[in-house]
C-alpha positions in Angstrom: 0.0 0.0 0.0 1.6 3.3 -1.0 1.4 6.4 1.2 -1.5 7.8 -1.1 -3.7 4.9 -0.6 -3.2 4.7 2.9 -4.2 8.7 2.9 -7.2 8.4 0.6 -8.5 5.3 2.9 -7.9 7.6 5.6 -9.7 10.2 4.7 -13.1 8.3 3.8 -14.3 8.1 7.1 -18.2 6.4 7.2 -19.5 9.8 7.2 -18.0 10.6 4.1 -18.9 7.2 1.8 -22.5 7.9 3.3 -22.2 11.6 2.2 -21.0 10.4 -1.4 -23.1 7.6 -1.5 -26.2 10.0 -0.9 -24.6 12.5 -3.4 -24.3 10.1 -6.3 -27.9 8.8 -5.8 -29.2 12.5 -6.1 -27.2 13.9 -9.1 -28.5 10.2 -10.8 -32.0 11.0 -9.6 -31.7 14.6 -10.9 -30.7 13.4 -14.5 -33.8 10.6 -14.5 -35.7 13.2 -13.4 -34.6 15.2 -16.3 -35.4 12.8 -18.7 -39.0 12.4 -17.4 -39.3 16.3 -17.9 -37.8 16.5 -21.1 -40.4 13.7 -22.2 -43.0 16.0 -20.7 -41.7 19.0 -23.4 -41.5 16.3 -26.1 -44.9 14.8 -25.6 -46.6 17.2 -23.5 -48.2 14.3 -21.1 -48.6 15.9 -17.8 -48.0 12.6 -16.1 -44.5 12.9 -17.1 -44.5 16.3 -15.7 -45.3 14.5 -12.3 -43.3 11.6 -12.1 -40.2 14.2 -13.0 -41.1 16.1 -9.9 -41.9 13.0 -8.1 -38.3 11.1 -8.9 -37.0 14.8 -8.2 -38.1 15.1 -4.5 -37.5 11.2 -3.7 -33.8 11.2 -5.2 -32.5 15.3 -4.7 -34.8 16.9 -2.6 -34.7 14.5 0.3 -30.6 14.8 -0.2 -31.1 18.6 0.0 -33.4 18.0 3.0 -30.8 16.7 5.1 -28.0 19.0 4.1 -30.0 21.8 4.6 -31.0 20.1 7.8 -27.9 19.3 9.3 -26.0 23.1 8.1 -28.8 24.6 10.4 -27.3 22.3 13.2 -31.0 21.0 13.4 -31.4 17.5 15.6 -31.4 14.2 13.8 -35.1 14.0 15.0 -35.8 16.9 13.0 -33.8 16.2 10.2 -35.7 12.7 9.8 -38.6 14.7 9.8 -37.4 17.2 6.7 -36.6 13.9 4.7 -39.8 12.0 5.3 -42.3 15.1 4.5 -40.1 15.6 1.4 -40.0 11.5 0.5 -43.7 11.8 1.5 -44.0 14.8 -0.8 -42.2 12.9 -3.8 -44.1 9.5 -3.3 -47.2 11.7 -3.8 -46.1 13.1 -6.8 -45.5 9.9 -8.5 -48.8 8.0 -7.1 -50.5 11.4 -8.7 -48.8 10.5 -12.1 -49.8 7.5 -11.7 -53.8 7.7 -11.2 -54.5 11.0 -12.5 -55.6 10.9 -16.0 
């Protein structure tokens, strides 16, 4: 193991993995969610409109919950809470693209 590696493994603490783990799942979600939007403009089905913001606020919005969250030094109580109303948000979204004609 050279020095750099044993830096690098160092440095990724469980914190950070989670923290990029969570990142990579919301800049994915963002671009799925921007495909769904863009098939919105192409098509103009409104569904698509609502699953975009629905795979937006499951995937990016709850990771912006929690960073916002945490930066305002809120309690992990309260920072559950800002991702479940924004999951909750999201999942409704979707179920609305789903049933509404």
């Amino acid at each position: 193991m050279t020095l750099s590696s044993a830096v690098l493994l160092a440095a990724l603490t469980p914190e950070t993995v989670a923290f990029l783990s969570r990142g990579l799942t919301a800049v994915v979600g963002l671009f799925v969610a921007a495909l769904a939007y863009r098939g919105f403009r192409r098509n103009g089905v409104r569904k698509m409109r609502w699953l975009a913001l629905g795979i937006a606020l499951l995937t990016t919005g709850a990771f912006l919950a929690v960073v916002v969250a945490e930066r305002l030094g809120a309690g992990d109580g309260y920072i559950l809470l800002a991702r479940n109303l924004v999951t909750v948000a999201g999942l409704g979204a979707v179920l609305y693209a789903l049933l509404v004609d």
